[in-house]
Residue frames as a rotation matrix with the C-alpha (Angstrom) as fourth column:
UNK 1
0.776 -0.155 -0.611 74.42
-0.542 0.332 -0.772 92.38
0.323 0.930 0.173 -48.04
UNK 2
-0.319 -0.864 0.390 77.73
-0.946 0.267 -0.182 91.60
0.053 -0.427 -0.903 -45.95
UNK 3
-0.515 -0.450 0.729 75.77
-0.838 0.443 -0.319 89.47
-0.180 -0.775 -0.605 -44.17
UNK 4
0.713 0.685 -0.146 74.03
-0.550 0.419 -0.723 87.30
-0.434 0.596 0.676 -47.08
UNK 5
0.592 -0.604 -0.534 77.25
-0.549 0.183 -0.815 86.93
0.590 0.776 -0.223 -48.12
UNK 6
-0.436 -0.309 0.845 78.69
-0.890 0.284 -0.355 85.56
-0.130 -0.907 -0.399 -44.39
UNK 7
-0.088 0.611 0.787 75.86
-0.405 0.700 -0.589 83.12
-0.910 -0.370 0.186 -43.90
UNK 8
0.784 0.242 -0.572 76.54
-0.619 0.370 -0.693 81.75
0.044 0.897 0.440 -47.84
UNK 9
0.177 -0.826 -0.536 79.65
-0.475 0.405 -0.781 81.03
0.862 0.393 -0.320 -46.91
UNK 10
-0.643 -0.401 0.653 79.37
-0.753 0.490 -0.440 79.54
-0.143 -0.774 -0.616 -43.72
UNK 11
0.441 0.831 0.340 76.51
-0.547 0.549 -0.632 77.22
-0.712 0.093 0.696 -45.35
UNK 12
0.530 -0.726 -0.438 79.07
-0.247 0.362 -0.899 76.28
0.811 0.585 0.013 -48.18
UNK 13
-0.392 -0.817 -0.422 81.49
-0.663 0.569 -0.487 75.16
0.638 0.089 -0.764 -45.91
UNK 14
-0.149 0.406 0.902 79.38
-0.879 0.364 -0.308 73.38
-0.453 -0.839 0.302 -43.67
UNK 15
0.798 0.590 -0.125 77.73
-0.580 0.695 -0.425 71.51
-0.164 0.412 0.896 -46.31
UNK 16
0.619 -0.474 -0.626 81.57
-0.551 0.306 -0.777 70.39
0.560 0.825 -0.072 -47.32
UNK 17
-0.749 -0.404 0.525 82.61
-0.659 0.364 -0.658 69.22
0.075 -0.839 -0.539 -43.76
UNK 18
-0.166 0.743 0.649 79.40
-0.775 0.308 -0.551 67.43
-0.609 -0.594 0.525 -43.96
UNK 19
0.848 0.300 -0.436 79.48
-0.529 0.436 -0.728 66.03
-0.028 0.848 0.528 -47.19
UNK 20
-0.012 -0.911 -0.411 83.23
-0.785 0.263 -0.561 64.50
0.619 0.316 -0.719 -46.42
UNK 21
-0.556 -0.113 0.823 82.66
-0.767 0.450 -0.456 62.51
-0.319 -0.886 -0.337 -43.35
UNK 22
0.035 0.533 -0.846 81.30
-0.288 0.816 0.502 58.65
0.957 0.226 0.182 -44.08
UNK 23
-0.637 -0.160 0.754 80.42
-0.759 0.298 -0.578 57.24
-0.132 -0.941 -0.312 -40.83
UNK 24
0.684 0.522 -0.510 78.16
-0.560 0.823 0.091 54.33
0.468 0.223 0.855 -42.65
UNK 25
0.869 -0.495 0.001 81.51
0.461 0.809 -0.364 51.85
0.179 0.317 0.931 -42.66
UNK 26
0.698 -0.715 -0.051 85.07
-0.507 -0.543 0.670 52.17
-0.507 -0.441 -0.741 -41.29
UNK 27
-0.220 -0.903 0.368 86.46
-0.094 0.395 0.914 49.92
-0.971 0.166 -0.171 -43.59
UNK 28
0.586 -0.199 -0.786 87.45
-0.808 -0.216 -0.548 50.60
-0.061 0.956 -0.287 -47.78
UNK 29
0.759 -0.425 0.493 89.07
0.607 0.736 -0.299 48.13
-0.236 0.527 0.817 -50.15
UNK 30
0.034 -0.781 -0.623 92.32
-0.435 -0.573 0.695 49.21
-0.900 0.248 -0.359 -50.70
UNK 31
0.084 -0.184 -0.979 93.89
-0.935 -0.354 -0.014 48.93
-0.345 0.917 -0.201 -53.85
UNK 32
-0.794 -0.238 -0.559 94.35
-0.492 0.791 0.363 45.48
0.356 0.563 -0.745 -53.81
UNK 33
-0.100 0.970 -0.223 90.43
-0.088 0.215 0.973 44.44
0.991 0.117 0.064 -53.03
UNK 34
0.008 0.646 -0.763 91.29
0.537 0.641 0.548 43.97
0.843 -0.414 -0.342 -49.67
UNK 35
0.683 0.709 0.177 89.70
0.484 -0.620 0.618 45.42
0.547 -0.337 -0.766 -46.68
UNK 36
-0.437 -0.899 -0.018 92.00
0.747 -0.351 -0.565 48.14
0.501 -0.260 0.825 -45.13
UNK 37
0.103 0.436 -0.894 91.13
0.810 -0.559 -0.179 51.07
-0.578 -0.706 -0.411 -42.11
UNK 38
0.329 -0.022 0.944 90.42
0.520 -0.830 -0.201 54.16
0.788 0.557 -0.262 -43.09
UNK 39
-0.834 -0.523 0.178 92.88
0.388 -0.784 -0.486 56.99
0.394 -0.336 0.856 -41.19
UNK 40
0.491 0.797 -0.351 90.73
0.818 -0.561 -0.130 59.52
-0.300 -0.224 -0.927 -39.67
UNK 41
-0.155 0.035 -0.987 92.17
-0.312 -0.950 0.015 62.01
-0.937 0.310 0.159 -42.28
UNK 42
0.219 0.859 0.462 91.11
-0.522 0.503 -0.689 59.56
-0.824 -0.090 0.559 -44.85
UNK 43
-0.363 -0.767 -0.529 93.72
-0.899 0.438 -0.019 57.86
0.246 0.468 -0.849 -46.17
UNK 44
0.755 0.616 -0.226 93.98
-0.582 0.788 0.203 54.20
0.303 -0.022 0.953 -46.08
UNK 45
0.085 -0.907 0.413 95.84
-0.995 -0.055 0.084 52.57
-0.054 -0.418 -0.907 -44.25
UNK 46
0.192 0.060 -0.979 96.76
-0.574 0.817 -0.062 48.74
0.796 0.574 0.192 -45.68
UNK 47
0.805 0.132 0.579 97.00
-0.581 0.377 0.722 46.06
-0.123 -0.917 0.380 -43.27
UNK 48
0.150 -0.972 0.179 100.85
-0.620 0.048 0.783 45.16
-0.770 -0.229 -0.595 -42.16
UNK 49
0.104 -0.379 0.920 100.95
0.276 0.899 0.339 41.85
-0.955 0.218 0.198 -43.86
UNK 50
0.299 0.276 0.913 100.13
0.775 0.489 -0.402 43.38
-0.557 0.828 -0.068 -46.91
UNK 51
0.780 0.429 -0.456 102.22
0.407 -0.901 -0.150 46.51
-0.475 -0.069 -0.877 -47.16
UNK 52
-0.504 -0.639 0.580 104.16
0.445 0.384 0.809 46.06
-0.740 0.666 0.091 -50.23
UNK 53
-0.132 0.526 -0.840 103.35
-0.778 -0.580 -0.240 48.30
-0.614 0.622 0.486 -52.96
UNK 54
0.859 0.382 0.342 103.11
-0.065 0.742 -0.667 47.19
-0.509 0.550 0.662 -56.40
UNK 55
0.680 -0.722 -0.127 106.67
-0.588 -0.434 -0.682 48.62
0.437 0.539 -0.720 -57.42
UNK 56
0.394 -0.442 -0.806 107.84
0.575 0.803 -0.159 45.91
0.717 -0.401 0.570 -54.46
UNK 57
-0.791 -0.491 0.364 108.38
0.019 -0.615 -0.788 48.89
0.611 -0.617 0.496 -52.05
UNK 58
0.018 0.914 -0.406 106.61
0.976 0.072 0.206 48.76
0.217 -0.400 -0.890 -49.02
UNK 59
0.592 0.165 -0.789 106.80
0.150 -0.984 -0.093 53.25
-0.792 -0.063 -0.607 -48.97
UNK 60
0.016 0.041 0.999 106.73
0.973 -0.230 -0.006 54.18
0.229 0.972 -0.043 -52.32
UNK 61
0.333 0.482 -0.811 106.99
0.634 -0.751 -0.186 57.93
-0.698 -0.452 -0.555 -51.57
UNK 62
-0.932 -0.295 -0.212 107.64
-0.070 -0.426 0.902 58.92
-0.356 0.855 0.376 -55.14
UNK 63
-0.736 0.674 0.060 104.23
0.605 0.616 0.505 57.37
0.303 0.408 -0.861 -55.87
UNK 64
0.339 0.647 -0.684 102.25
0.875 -0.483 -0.024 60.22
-0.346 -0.590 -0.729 -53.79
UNK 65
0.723 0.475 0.502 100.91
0.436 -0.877 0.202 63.34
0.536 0.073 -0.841 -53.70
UNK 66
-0.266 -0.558 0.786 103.11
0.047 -0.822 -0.568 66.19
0.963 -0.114 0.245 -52.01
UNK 67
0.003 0.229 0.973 100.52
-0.739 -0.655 0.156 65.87
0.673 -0.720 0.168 -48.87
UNK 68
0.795 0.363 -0.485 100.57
-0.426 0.905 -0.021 62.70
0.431 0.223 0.874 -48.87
UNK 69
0.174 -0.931 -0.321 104.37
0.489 0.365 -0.792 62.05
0.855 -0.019 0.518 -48.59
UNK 70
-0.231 -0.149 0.961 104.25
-0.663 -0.699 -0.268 65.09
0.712 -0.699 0.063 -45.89
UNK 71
0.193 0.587 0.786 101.96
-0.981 0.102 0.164 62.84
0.016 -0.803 0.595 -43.82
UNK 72
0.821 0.094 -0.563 103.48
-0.277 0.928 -0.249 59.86
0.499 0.360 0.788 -44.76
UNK 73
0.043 -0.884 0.466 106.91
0.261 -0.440 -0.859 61.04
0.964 0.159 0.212 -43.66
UNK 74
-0.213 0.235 0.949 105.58
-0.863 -0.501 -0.069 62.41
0.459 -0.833 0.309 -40.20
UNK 75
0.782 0.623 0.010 103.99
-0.576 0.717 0.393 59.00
0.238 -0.314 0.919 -39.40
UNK 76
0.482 -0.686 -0.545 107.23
0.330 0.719 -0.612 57.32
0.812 0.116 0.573 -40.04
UNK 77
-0.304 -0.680 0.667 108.98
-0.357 -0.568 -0.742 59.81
0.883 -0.463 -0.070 -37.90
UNK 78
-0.191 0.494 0.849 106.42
-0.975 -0.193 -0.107 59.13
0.111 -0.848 0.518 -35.15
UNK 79
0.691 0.348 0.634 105.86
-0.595 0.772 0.224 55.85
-0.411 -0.532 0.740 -35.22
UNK 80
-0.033 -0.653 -0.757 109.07
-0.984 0.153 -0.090 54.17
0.174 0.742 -0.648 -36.61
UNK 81
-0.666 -0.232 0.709 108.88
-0.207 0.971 0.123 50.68
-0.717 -0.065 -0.694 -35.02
UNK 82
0.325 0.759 0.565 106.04
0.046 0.584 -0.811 50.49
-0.945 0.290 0.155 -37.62
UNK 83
0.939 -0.087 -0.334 107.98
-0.337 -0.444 -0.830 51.06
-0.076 0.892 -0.446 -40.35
UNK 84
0.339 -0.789 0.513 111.43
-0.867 -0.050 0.496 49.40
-0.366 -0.612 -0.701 -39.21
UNK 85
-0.743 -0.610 0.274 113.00
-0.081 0.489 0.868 47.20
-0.664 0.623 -0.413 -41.92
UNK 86
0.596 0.714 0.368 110.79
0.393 0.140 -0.909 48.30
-0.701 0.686 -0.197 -44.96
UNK 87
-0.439 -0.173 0.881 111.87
0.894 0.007 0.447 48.92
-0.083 0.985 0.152 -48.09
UNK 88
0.609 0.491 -0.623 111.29
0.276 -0.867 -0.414 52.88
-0.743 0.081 -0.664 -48.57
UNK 89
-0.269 -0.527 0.806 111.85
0.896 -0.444 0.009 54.91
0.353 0.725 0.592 -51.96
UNK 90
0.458 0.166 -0.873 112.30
0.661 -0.721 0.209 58.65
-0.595 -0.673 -0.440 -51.79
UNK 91
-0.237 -0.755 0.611 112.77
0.963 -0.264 0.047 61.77
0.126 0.600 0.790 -53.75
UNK 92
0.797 0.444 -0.409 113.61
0.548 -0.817 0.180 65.08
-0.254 -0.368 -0.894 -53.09
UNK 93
0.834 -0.529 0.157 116.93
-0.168 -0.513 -0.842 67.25
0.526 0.676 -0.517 -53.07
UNK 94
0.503 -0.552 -0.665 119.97
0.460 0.823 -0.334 66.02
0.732 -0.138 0.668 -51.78
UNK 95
0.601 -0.211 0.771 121.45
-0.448 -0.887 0.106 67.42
0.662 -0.410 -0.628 -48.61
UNK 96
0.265 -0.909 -0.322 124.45
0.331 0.399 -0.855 67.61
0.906 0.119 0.407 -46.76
UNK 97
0.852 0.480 0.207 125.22
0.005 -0.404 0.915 67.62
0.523 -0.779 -0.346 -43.29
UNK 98
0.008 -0.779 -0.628 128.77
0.338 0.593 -0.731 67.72
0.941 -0.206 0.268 -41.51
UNK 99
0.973 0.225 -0.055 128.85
0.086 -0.128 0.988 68.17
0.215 -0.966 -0.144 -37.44
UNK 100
0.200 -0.979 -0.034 132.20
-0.392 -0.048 -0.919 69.96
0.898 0.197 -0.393 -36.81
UNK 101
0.057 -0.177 0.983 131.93
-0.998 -0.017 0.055 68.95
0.007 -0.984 -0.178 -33.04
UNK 102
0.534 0.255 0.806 131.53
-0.515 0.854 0.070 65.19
-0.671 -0.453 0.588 -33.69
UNK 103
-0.535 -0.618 -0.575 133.07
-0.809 0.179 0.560 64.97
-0.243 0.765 -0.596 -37.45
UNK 104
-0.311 0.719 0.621 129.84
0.563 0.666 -0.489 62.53
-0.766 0.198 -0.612 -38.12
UNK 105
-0.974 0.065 -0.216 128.72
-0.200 -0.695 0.690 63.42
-0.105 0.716 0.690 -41.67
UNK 106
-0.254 0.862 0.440 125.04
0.401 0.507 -0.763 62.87
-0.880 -0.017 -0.474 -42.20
UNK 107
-0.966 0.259 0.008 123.15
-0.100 -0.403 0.910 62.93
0.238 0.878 0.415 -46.06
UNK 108
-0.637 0.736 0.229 119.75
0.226 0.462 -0.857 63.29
-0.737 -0.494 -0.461 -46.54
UNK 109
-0.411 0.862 0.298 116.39
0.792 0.175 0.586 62.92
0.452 0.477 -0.754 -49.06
UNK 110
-0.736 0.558 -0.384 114.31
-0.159 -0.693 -0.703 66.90
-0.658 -0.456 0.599 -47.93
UNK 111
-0.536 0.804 0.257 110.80
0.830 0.446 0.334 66.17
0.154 0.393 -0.907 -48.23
UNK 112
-0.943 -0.329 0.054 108.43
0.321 -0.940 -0.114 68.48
0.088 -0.091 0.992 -48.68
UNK 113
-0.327 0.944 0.049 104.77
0.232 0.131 -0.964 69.62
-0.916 -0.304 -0.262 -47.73
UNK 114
0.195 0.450 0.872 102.55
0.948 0.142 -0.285 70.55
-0.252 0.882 -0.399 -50.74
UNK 115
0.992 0.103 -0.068 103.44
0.116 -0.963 0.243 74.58
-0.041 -0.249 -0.968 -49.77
UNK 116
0.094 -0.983 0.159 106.97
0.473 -0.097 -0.876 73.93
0.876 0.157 0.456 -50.01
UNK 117
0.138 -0.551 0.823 107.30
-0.761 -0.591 -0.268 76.04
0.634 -0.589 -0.501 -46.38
UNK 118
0.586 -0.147 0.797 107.50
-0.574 0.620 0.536 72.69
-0.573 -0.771 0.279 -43.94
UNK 119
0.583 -0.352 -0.733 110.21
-0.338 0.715 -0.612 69.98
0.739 0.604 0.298 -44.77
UNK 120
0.533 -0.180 0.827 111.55
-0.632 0.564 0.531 66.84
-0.562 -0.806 0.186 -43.08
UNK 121
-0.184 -0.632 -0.753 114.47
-0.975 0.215 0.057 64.84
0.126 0.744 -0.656 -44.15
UNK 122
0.999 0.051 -0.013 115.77
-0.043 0.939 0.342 61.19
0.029 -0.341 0.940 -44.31
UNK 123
0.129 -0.902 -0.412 118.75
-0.989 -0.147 0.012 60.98
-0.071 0.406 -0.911 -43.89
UNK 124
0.991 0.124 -0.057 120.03
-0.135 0.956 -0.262 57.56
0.022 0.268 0.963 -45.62
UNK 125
-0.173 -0.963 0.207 123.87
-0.695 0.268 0.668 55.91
-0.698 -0.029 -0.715 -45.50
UNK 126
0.433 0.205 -0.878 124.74
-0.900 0.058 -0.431 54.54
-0.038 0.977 0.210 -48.81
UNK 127
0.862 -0.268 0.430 125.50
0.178 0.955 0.237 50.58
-0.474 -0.127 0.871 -49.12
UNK 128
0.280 -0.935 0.217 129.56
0.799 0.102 -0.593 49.97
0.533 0.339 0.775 -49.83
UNK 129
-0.010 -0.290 -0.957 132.18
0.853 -0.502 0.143 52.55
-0.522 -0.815 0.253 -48.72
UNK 130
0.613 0.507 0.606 130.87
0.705 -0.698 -0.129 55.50
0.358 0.506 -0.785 -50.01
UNK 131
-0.586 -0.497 -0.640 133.47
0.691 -0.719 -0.075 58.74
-0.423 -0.486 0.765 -49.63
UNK 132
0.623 0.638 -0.452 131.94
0.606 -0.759 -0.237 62.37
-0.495 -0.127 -0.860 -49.64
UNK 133
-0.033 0.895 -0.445 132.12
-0.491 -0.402 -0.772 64.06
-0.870 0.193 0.453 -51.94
UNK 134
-0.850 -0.522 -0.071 133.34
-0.410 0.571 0.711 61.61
-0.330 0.634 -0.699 -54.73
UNK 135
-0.851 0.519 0.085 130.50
0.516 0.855 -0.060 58.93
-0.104 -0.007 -0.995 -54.24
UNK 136
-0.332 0.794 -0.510 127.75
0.769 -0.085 -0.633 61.82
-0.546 -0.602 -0.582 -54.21
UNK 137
0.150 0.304 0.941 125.46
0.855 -0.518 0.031 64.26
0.497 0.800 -0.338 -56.33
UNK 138
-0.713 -0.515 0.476 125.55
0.291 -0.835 -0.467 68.19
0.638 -0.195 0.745 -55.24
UNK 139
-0.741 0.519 -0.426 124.09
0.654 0.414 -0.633 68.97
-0.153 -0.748 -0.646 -53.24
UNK 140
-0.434 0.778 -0.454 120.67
-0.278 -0.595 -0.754 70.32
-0.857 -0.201 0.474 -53.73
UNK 141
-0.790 0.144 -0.596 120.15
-0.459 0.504 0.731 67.74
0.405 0.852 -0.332 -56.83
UNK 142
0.318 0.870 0.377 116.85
-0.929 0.365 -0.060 66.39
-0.190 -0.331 0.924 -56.77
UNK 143
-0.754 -0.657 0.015 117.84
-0.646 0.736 -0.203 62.63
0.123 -0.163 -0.979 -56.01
UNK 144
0.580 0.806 0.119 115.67
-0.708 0.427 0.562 59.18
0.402 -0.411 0.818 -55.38
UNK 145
-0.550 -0.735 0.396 116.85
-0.782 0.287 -0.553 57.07
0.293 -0.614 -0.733 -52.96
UNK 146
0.569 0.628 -0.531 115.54
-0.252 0.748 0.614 53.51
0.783 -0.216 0.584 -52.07
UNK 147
-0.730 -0.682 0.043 117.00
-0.452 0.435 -0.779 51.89
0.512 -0.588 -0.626 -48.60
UNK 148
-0.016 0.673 -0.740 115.70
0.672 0.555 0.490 49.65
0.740 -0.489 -0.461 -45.71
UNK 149
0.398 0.402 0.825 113.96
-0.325 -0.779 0.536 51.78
0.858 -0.481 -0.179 -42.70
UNK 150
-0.380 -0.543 -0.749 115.82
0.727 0.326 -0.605 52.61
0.572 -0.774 0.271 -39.47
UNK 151
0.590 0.008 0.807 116.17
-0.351 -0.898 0.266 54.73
0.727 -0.441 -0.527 -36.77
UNK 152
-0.057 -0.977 -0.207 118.48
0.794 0.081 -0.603 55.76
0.605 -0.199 0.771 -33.79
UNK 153
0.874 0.482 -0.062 118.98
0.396 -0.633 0.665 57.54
0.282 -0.606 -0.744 -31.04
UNK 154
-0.531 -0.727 0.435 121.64
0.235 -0.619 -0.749 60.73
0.814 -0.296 0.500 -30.18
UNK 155
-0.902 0.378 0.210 120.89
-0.432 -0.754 -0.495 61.80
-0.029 -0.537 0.843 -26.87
UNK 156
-0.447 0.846 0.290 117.26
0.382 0.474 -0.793 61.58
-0.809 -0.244 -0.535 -26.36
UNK 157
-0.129 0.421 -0.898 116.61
-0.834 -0.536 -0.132 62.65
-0.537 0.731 0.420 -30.02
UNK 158
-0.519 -0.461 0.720 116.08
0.297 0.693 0.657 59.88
-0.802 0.555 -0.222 -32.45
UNK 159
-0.258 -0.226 -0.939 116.62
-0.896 -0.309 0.320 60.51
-0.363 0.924 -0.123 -35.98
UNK 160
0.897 0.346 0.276 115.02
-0.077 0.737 -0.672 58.04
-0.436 0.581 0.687 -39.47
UNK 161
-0.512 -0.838 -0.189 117.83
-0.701 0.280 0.656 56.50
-0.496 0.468 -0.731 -42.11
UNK 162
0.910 0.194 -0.366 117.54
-0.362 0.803 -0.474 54.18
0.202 0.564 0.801 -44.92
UNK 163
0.190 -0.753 0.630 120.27
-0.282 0.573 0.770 51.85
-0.940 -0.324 -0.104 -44.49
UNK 164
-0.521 -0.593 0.614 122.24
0.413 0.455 0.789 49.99
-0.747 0.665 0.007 -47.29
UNK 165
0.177 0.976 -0.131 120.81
0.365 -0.188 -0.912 52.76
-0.914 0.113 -0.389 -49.68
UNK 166
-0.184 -0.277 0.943 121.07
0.960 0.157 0.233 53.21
-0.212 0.948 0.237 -53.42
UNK 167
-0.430 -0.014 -0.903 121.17
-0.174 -0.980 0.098 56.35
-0.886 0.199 0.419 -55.36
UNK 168
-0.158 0.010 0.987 119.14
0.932 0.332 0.145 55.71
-0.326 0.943 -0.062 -58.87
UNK 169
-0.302 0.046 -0.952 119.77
-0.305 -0.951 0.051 57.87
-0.903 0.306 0.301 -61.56
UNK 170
-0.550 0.336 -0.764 117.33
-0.788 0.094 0.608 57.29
0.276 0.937 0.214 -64.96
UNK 171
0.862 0.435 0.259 116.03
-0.465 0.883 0.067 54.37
-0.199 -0.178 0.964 -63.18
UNK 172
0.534 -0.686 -0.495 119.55
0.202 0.672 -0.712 52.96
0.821 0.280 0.497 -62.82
UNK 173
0.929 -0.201 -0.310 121.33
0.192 -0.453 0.870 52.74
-0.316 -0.868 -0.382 -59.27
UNK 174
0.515 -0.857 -0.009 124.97
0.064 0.049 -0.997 54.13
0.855 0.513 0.080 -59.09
């Protein structure tokens, strides 16, 4: 009986590894009609010129799924020249960082996977002269943030940022 019940389930998942994979055609219509690569975890990936949402952000990551943003978020990390002066929104809880050894303060957007146990920040620097804590929500407030995409390098680490970045509360920055 065990093993009726083994070989059911390894036929169920076969059939669903089999039934996901499209190898007809490597290329889907994104959302706006035109042709865009499919990822090989099958997302879609839009083609440069045209990677402006519709909200006028070119990384909408309020607009996604939980795994989505995870993997959206990782890419950026890994490939930042591709992603280096866009227009990224973000929302997550707000977090505070101060380095007593350097006296560099650093905020950040904590993103999360769909499991809540993996998370990766942004950390963003707020346009004008923003003072801590005055200029800023508590810290673990769930926050969206819009800024243009950077990065940077400490050491041989390098770290994302939104630059000249807004806080919006209600759909109003402050």
């Amino acid at each position: 009986m065990k093993a009726l019940k083994m070989i059911s389930v390894l036929g169920a998942a076969i059939i669903c590894l089999c039934s996901c994979s499209n190898t007809s055609d490597n290329k889907e219509k994104g959302t706006s009609g035109e042709a865009a690569t499919t990822a090989p975890f099958g997302g879609i990936v839009p083609k440069e010129e045209k990677f402006a949402g519709k909200n006028g952000f070119d990384v909408d990551l309020t607009a996604m799924s939980s795994s989505m943003v995870y993997a959206q978020v990782s890419d950026m990390i890994t490939n930042p020249d591709s992603y280096k002066g866009k227009s990224v929104r973000a929302k997550g809880p707000f977090s505070y960082l101060k380095d007593d050894q350097s006296g560099n303060e650093y905020f950040a957007v904590i993103i999360s996977d769909a499991t809540a146990c993996c998370s990766q920040g942004i950390e963003f620097v707020l346009e004008g002269n923003k003072q801590y804590p005055k200029d800023y929500p508590a810290v673990d407030t769930e926050i969206t943030v819009t800024g243009t995409f950077n990065y940077y390098y400490e050491g041989q680490n390098i770290y994302c940022q939104l630059l000249d970045a807004k806080l919006e509360e209600g759909g109003l920055s402050w």
